[in-house]
N, C-alpha and C positions, 0 to 999 in steps of 0.2 A: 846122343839125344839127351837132352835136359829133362830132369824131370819134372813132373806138373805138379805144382803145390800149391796149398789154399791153405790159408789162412782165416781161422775163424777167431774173431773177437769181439768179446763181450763191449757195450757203449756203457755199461755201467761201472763206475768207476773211472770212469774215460782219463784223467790229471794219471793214472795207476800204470791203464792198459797199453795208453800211448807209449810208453817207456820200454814197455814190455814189449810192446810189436819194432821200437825201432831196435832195439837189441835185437831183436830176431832177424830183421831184414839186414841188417849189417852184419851178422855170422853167414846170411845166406850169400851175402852178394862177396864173398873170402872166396866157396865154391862155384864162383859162378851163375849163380842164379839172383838175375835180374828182375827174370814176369816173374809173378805170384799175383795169384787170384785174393781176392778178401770180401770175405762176406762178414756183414754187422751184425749182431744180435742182440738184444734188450741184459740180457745177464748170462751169467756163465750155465746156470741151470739149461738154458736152449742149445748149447755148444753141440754136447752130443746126437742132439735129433737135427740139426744141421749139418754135421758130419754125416750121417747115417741118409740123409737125401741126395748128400752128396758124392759117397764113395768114390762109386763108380766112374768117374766123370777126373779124379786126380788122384795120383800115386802117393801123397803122403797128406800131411796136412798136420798144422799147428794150432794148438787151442791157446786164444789168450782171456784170460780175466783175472778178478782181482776178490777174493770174498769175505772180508773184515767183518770178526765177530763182535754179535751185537748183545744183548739184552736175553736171548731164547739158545734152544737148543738148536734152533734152526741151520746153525751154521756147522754142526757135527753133518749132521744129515744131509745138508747138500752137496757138502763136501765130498762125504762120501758117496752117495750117488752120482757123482760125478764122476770120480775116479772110476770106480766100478766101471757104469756105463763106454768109457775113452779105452779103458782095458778092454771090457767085449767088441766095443766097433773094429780094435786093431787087433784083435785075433779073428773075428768074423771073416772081416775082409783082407785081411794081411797086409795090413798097412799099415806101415809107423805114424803113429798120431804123438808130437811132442808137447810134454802137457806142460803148458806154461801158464797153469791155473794156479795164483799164488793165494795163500792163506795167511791171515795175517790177524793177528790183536788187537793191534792198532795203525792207523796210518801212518804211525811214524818208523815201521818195522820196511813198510815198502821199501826206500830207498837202498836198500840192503839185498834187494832183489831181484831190482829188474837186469842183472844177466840171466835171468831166469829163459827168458826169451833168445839169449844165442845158446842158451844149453838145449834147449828143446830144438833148435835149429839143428846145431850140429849133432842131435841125437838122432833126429828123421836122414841126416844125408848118412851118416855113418852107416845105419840100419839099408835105408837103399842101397848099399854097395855091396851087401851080404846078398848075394845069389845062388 
């Protein structure tokens, strides 16, 4: 049986995320896995409360966004609230959530990252084989 996986990504950043989501679906589709679910979301800060509505409903799930530091401290903090949050949803519900949330200085560091996206793939299918 295949497993059901969902993909959540951020639209902001979108030129970033794109890159990141097809890394990720080209590591998935090496295992086999064709469907993936994907759900949109405004920034990477909703990833987690979109995961956590959705748990229940698929076995693993990959976070994508993009969060380049600006001007504020803003960008410690959300970051780490992120992290955090991706940590407790995949121990809550036991499920590998691959966090293909990249942090960046500037745009010009992305392009150095988007296998970020098949690392977070083949970290969710690795973790699913662990029973």
């Amino acid at each position: 049986m295949k497993p059901k996986i969902c993909i959540v990504i951020s639209t902001y950043n979108m030129g970033i995320t794109k890159k990141l989501l097809l890394s990720a679906k080209n590591e998935l589709k090496k295992y086999g896995v064709y469907k993936v679910n994907y759900y949109k979301v405004p920034g990477a800060f909703e990833i987690p409360v979109t995961i956590s509505r959705l748990a229940k409903k698929f076995d693993a799930f990959i976070a994508i966004g993009c969060i380049i530091r600006g001007q504020t401290a803003n960008f410690d903090l959300i970051s780490s609230a992120i992290t955090n949050a991706i940590m407790n949803l995949s121990i809550t519900y036991k499920k590998p959530i691959g966090n293909s949330i990249i942090t960046l200085f500037n745009k010009n560091q992305a392009s150095k990252r988007y296998n970020r996206g098949k690392e977070a793939a083949n970290a969710i299918i690795e973790v699913l084989k662990i029973k």
